[in-house]
C-alpha positions, 0 to 999 in steps of 0.5 A: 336383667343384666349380667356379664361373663364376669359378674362378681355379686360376693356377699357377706353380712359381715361387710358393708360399702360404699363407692364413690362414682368415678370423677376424674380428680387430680392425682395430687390429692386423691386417695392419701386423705383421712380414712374413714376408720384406722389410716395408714399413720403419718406420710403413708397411703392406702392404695385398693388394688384389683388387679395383677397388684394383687401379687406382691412381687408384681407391685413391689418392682415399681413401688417397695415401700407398699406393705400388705394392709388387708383385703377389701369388697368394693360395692356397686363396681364390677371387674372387668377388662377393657381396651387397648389391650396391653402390648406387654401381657398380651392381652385387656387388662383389668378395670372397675366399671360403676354397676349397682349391685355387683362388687369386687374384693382386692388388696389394700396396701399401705405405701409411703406417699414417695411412691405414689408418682411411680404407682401413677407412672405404673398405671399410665395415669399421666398418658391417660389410660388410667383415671385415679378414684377415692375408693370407699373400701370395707374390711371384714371383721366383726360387726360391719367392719371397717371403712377405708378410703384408697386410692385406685383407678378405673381404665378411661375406656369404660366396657359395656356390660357383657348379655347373659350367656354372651362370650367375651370379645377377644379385645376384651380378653385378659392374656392367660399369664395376665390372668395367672397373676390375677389368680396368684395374687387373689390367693396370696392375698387371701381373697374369698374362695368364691371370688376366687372360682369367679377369677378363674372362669373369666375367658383368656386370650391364652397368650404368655405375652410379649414382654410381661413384668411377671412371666408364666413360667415364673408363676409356674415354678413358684407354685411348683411343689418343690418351690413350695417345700422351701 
């Protein structure tokens, strides 16, 4: 029996998918071909996205054209977070790591393909900390809703699976405003609950970070009571 500090099985019989296993295909042709249901119409993209893309401002800084397309459950891929830490958040950032049976809900974007270099470029594909992936991502809705295929990316340093019980190592810690965005992107995509309380009992590093693209003190008064009056 194998579980980790963030084991992440959501179901719903409304859902079902499937994953490809990771390979490493280049970027030039991996997640912009025919979707397996509705596509994003003509010179657009589906892009799958799991973690501080989550939050749209956040995506929006490097890529503009992406506009909201849905949420989606990734099967048989856990969330995690891995090596080398991230000098900006402060902290491990996240990944999809292949495991049976667990999965992990996200955004899917729709972008125009002149974006898809500077989604690679935010991702340090090209320095290889990052490996793009067809994901095979299925919507809720009626039935057994529908079938998407996205691009994403797995980190090349794959974690091994946390013991049950086991804490989470520090170097394997998300920075505190790392996982704040998190959060605030699981919310604002409209995630399900239960994902959700998962997210929020993943261990941090309690850092605010170096230089983050999304500082905690921006978070705070976005979600501040007088911000949401406006």
């Amino acid at each position: 029996m194998r579980k980790s500090g963030l084991s992440l099985p959501f179901r719903s019989a409304t859902l079902s998918c499937s994953a490809a296993a990771p390979a490493a295909p280049g970027p030039d042709n991996v997640g912009d071909g025919p979707a397996a249901g509705p596509g994003p119409g003509e010179g657009k993209f589906l892009y799958f996205a799991y973690g501080s893309n989550l939050l749209a401002r956040r995506l929006h800084l490097m890529n503009p054209t992406a506009k909201r397309y849905g949420i989606g459950e990734l099967k048989d891929y856990r969330l995690d977070f891995s090596t080398p830490a991230s000098t900006r958040w402060g902290g491990a950032p996240a990944t999809v790591v292949p495991d049976p049976g667990e999965s992990v809900w996200g955004a899917v974007w729709s972008l125009d393909l002149e974006d898809r270099d500077h989604l690679d470029e935010q991702e340090s594909v090209h320095s290889g900390l990052y490996v793009v992936f067809n994901a095979t991502v299925h919507t809720p809705g009626p039935g057994a809703g529908g079938a998407l295929q996205c691009r994403c990316y797995y980190m090349r340093v794959e974690p091994p699976r946390l013991a049950p019980g086991e804490p989470r190592p520090a170097e394997r810690q998300p920075s505190l405003v790392y996982k704040q965005v998190l959060l605030h992107g699981a919310r604002e995509s409209g995630l399900p609950a239960e994902y959700i309380a998962r997210l929020e009992a993943v261990q941090d590093n309690g850092s605010a970070g170096k230089a983050p693209p999304i500082s905690l003190d921006s978070l705070i008064s976005s979600s501040s009571p007088a911000a949401a009056a406006r």
